[in-house]
C-alpha positions as CSV (number, residue, x, y, z in Angstrom):
1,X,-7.1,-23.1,8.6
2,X,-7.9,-22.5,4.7
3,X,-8.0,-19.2,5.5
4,X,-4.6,-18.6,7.4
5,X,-3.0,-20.8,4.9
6,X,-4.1,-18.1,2.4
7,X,-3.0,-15.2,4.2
8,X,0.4,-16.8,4.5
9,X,0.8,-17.3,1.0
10,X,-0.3,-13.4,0.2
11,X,2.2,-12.3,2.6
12,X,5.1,-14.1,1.3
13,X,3.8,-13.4,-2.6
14,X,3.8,-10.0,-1.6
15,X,7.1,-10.1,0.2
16,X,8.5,-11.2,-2.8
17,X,7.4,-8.9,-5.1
18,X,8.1,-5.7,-2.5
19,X,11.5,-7.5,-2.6
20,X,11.7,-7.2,-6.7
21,X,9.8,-4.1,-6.6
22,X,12.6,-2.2,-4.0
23,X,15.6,-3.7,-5.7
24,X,14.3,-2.3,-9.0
25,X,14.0,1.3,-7.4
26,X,17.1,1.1,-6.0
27,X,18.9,0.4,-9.2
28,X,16.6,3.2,-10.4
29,X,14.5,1.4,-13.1
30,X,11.6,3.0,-11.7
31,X,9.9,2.2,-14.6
32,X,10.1,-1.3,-14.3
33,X,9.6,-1.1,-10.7
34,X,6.0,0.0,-11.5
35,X,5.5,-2.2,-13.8
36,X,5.7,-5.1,-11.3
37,X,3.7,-3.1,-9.1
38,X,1.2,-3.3,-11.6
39,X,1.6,-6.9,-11.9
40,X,1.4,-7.7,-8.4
41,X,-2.0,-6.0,-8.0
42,X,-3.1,-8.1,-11.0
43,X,-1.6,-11.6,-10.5
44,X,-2.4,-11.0,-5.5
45,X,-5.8,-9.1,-5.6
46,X,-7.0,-9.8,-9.5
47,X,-7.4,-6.3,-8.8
48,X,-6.3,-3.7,-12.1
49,X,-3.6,-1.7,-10.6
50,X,-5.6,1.8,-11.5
51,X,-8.2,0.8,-9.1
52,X,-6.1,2.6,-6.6
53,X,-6.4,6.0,-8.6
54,X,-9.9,4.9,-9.4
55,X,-11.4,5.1,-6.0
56,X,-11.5,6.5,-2.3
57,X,-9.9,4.5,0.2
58,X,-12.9,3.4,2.1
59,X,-14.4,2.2,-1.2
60,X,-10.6,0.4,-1.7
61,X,-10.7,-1.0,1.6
62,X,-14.1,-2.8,0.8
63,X,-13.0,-4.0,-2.3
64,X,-10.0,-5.5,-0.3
65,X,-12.4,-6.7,2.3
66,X,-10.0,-8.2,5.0
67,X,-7.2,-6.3,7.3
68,X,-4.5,-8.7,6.1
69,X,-5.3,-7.7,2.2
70,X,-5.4,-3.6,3.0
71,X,-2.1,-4.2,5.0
72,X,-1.1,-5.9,1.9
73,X,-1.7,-3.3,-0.4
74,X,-0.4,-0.3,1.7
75,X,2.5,-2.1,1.2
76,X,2.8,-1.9,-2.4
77,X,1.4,1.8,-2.3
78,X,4.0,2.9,0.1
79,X,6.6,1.2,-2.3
80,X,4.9,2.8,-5.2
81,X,5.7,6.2,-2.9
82,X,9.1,5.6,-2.9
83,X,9.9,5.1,-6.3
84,X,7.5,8.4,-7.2
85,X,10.2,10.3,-4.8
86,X,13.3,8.4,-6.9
87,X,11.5,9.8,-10.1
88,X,11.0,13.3,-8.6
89,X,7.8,13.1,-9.0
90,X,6.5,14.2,-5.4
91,X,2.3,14.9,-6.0
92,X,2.6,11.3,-7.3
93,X,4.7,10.3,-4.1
94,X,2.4,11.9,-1.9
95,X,-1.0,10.6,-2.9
96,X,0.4,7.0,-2.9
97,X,2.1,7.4,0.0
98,X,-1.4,9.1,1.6
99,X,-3.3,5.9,0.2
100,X,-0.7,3.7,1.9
101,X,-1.6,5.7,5.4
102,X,-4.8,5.3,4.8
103,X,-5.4,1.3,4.7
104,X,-3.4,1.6,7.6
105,X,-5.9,3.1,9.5
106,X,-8.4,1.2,7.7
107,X,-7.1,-1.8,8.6
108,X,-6.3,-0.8,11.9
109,X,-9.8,0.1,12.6
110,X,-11.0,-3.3,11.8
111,X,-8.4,-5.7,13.6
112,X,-5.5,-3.6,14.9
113,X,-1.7,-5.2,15.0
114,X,1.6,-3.8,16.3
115,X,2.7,-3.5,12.7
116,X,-0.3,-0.9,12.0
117,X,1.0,1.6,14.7
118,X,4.3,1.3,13.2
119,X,3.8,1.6,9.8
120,X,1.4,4.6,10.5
121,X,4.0,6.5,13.0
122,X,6.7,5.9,9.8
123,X,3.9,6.9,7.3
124,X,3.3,9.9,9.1
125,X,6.6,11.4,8.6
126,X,6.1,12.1,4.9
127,X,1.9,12.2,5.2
128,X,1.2,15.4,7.5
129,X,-2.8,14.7,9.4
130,X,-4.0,17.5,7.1
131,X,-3.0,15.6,3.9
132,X,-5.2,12.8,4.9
133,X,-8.7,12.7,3.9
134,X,-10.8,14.6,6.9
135,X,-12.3,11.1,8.2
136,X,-9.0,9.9,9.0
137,X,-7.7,12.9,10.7
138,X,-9.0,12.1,14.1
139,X,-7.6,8.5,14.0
């Protein structure tokens, strides 16, 4: 119960700050739109925001250590992705985008939803199978 009360609560904190973060790029102050990103890594995982650039994804994903928190952070990745593209910055774009794939799968791998397969088959529009890193190829 303490435990799904918790998830609930990350969801709708990051729902909110996807929220701020997408309006922000679609004004196109990408700029400040990362800077929330930044702040939502801090204030939902007390995670630094450079962790992401820091690491692999299977090292991320156990730092994250449940499905609902890699979910989570996909989330912000693939938002990150977006406003990379707004600020033609696409090898930016693509590697968050590819980190937002990848804790997909992750996730997926460990307790898969409905939401995984969709967010992968969307994902994999902009992240081609030989983009990813080679163990997630075959997934």
């Amino acid at each position: 119960m303490l435990r799904d009360d918790y998830i609930i609560r990350l969801i709708r904190q990051v729902a909110a700050f996807v929220a701020r973060i997408a309006g922000l790029r679609e004004q196109g102050q990408y700029d400040q739109a990362l800077m929330e990103s930044c702040r939502a890594f801090d204030e939902l995982f007390d995670l630094p925001h450079d962790i992401g650039d820091a690491v692999d994804t299977p090292s991320l994903a156990v730092i994250l250590r449940t499905p609902e928190r890699m979910r989570l952070a996909a989330q912000l990745f693939w938002e990150e992705g977006r406003i990379y593209k707004g600020k033609r910055d696409p090898l930016t774009a693509a590697c968050k985008l590819r980190r937002a794939f990848e804790l997909y799968l992750e996730a997926r791998a460990l307790d898969p939803t409905e939401e995984d397969t969709t967010a992968i088959l969307e994902l994999s529009r902009d992240v081609p199978a030989s983009e990813l890193d080679p163990r997630y190829r075959d997934a």
